[in-house]
N, C-alpha and C positions, 0 to 999 in steps of 0.2 A: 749426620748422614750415615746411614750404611746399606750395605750390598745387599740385597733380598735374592738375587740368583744364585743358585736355581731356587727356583721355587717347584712346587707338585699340586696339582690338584687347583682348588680353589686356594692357597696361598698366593701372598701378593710378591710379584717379586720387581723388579729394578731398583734403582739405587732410588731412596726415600728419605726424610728426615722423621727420624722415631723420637720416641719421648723413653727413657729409663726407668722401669718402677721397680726396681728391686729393691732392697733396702740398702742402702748408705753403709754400713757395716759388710757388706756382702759385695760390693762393687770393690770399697778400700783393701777389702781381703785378699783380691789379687784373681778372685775365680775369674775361671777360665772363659766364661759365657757372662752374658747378660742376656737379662728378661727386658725387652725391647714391647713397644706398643708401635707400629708403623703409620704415617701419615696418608692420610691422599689430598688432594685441592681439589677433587670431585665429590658432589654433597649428592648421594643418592638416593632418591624415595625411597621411602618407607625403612631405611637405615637410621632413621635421625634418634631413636632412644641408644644406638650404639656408638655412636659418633661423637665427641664433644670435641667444640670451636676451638683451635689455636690461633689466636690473636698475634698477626702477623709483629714480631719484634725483634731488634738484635739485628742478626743474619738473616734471619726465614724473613726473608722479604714479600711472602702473602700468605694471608690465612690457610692454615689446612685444615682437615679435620683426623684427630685420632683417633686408628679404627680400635677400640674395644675390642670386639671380636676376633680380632689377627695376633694376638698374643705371639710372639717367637720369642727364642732361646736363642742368639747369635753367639757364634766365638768372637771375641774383640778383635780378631785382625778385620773383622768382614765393618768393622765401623771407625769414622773417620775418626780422627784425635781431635780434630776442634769441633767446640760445640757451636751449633747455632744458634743458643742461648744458655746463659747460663742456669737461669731458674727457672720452671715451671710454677704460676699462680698455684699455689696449696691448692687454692679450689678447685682449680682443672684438674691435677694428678687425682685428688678424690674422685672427682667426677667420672672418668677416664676406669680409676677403680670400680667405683660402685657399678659402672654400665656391665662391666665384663663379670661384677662380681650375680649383682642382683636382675639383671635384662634391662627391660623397659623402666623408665618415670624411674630413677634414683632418686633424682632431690624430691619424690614423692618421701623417700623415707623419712625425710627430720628437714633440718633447716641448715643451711652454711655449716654453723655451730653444729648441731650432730652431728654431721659427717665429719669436720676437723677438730670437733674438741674444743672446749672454750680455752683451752692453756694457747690455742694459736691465737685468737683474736686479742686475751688480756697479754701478749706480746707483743703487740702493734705498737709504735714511735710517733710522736707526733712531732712535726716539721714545727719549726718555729711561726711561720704560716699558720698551719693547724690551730696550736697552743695561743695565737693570739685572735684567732677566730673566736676558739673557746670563752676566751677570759672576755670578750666584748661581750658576748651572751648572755657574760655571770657563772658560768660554768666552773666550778672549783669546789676541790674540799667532795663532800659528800654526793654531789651534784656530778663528778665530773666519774665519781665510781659508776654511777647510775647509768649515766650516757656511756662510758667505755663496757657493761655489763652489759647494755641494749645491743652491741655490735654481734654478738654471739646471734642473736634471734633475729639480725639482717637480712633481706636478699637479696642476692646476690648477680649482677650484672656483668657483661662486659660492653662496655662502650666503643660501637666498631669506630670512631672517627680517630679517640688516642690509642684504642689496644689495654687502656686500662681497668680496675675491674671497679667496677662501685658498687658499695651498698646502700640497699633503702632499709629503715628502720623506723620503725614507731615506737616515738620517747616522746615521754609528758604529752601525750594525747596528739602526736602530731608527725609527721613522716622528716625523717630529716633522712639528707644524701651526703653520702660520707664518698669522696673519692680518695680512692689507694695509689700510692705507688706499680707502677708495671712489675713490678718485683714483689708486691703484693706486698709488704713487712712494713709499710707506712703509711702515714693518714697525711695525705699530700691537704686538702681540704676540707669542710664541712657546713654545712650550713639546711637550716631548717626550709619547709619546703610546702607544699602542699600534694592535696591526689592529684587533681587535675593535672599537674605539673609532671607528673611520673607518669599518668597513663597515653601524657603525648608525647612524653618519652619515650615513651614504651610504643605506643602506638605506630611510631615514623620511623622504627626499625632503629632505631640510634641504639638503644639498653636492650641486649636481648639476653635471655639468661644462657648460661656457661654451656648447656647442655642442647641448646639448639642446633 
């Protein structure tokens, strides 16, 4: 959470929960400020390519959405010391980036994987859940490089019912849905799928992507 007054102009100000995108080496350093992104829980038309979903988790006990466009510079007294969560999904901070960086339609530019790099997705853990999923399929050995390579060219979902983010992906000729950890650094599940399956998923507002 931190203090946005005063604010000037079109800045946003009252007390809000923001997201931190500065770099990790720059926050440790001790500077005096941080580059904050500010929340609101009001989704406004025709704002939606600058706005991506936080999946209510942790603390923040309801979705907000991160404005893009409000970018602020805070001194650390004006924010609180606990966090209301501790990780932001990779794919949001991206997402979050690219809107402020590039405008409108980001994930028009590449897929998951472009925007985080494949070195994020071949770091992914798989739950012993996961890993016995896999092995019933046959999956192993050369098989299971293929399927961990397919997760880079994913896309990428968050499911409003757990907050978590899943991927859809097509391997060996067919969609399979990979659900993450809320923390995003683990393959909680997996399991092959079909279209039909995803598009009434998709359909009934359950999977909407990161950026809506």
């Amino acid at each position: 959470m931190a203090r946005l007054n005063p604010n000037q102009g079109a800045d946003v100000g009252k007390v809000r929960p923001v997201v931190v995108i500065q770099a990790d080496a720059l926050t440790e350093a001790g500077l005096a400020t941080l580059l904050v992104v500010p929340h609101t829980s009001q989704r406004r038309h025709g704002a939606e390519a600058l706005r991506v979903l936080i999946p209510a988790r942790d603390r923040l006990l309801r979705e907000c959405w991160a404005m893009a466009e409000q970018p602020r510079a805070l001194a650390r007294n004006r924010i609180g010391e606990t966090p209301l969560t501790l990780r932001l999904l990779p794919q949001l901070l991206c997402n979050a980036l690219a809107s402020l960086a590039m405008g409108p339609d980001p994930m028009s530019q590449g897929s998951a994987g472009g925007c985080l790099g494949p070195a994020w997705w071949s770091g992914l853990q798989l739950t012993r859940h996961a890993a016995d999923k896999l092995e019933t399929y046959g999956i192993d050995g050369a098989r299971l490089e293929s399927w961990r390579a397919a997760l880079e060219r994913g896309d990428p979902f968050l499911d409003r019912s757990t907050g978590s983010l899943v991927l859809v992906m097509h391997w060996e000729d067919r969609p399979w849905i990979v659900i993450l950890s809320k923390d995003g650094d683990m393959v909680v599940t997996t399991y092959p799928s079909d279209e039909r399956t995803v598009t009434n998923r998709r359909g009934a507002g359950r999977w909407i992507p990161p950026t809506n």
